[in-house]
N, C-alpha and C positions, 0 to 999 in steps of 0.2 A: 465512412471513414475518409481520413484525406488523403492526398497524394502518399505515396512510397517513401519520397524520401523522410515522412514526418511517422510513417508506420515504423520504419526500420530501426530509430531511435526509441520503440518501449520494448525497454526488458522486462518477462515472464519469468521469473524464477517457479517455475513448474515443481512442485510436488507432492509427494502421497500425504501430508500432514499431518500433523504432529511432529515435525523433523524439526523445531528450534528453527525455524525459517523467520520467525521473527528476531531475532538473535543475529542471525546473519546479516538482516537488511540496516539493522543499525550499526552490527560493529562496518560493514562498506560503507554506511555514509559518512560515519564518523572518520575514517581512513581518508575517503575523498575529501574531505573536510578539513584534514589536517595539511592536506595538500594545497589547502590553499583554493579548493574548488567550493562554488559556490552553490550548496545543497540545501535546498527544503524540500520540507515535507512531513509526512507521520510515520513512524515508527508503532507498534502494539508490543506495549509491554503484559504480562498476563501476572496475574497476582493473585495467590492461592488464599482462597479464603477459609481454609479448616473442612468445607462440609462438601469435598469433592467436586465445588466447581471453583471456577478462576474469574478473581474480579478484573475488566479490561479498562487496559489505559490506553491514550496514543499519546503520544511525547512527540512536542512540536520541535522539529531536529534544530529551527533556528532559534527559538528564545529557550530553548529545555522547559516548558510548561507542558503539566501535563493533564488529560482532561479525559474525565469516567466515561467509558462508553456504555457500562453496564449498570442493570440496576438489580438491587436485591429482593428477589418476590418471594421469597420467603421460603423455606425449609419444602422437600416436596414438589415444586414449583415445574412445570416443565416446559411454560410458556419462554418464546422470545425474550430474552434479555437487556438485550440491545436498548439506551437511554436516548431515546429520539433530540429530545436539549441537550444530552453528550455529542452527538452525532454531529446537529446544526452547529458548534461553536466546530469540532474539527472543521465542517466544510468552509467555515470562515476565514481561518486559518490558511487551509488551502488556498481559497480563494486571493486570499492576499498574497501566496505565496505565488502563484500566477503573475500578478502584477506586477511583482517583483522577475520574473524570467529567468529562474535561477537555471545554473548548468544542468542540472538535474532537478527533479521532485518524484520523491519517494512517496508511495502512497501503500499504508501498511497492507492491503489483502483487497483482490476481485472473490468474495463470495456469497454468502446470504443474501445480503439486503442488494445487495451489486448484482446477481443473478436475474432480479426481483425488479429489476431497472430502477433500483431507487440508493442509500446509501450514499458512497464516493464517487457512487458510476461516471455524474455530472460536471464534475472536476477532473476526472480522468479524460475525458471527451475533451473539455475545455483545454489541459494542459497539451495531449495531441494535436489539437488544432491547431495551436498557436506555435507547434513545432519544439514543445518543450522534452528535453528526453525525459521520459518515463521511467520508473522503476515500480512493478508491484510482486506481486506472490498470487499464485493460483492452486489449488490444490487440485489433483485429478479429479478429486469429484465437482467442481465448477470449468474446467474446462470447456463441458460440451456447451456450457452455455457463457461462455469468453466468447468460443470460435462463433457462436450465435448472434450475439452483440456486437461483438466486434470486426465481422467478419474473419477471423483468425489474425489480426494485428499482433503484430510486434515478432521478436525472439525470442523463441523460447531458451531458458537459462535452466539450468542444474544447481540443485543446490548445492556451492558449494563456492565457496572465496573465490579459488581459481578459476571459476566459470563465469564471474561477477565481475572479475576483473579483464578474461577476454572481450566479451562483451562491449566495458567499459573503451578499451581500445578500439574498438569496431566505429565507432561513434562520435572518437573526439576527434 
C-alpha cells in the first residue's frame, strides 16, 4: 500500500450485509454530485428476478449507463454468477474514470471475486495509488480478507448517511 496520506482518503462502509448498502453509496454520491463534486464510479443496483435470486447491475455514476454483471444459469444453478464481459466493461469504466481524477470514485463492493485478488481489486489499487479518494462497502464476512490485501487500509465507515458524511469532511 502507499504512503498514509493516500490510505486515509478510502472509505470502508463496513457491514453485516444485506443492509441496502448499495442504496446508500449511490444516494451520497448523487448528494456529492449535486454539490457540484466531481464523482465516479459504480454503484450495484440488484434486480429481483421472480425465482429468489437478484439479477446485478452497476450504474456508471458519470454517464447513468448501466452494465449486467450477472448471468442466468438456469433454474437450480448454484454456481458463480458473476458475467466476466459484465465485469471487464465495468473495469473499463473505472479505468477511464481514473484518468479523469475525479474528487472521489465509488467502487460498488470489496467481496468475492475481490477477496480472490481478481474483480475491481485492480482499480481499487490503482485509484489509491494515484491518491484518489475511495469509497467502497465491505461486508464482515470479507473483511478479514480486506485487512489481508490491503493491509487494513482506509476508514472504517458505518453504515449510515451520517457516517458517510463525517468521513466525507475528514478528507476534503
Amino acid at each position: 500500500m502507499k504512503a498514509t496520506a493516500e490510505i486515509s482518503k478510502v472509505g470502508v462502509v463496513l457491514h453485516p450485509g444485506k443492509v441496502g448498502v448499495e442504496a446508500l453509496l449511490e444516494s451520497f454520491a448523487l448528494s456529492l454530485r449535486e454539490q457540484k463534486v466531481m464523482v465516479g464510479g459504480l454503484v450495484q443496483r440488484l434486480i429481483p428476478t421472480g425465482d429468489g435470486h437478484c439479477r446485478m447491475q452497476l450504474v456508471d455514476l458519470g454517464e447513468d449507463r448501466h452494465y449486467s454483471i450477472s448471468q442466468d444459469l438456469g433454474p437450480g444453478s448454484n454456481s458463480c454468477r458473476i458475467d466476466p464481459q459484465g465485469l471487464a466493461e465495468a473495469s473499463q469504466v473505472l479505468r477511464r474514470e481514473i484518468e479523469r481524477s475525479p474528487a472521489l470514485l465509488v467502487i460498488n463492493k470489496f467481496a468475492g471475486e475481490e477477496s480472490e485478488g481478481r474483480g475491481l481489486l485492480g482499480e481499487m489499487f490503482e485509484a489509491i495509488s494515484r491518491g484518489i479518494p475511495l469509497l467502497t462497502a465491505v461486508s464482515h464476512r470479507y473483511k478479514p480478507k480486506w485487512d489481508s490485501l490491503t493491509d487494513g487500509a482506509g476508514t472504517f465507515i458505518e453504515p449510515t448517511e451520517q457516517a458517510l458524511w463525517a468521513w466525507w469532511r475528514t478528507i476534503r
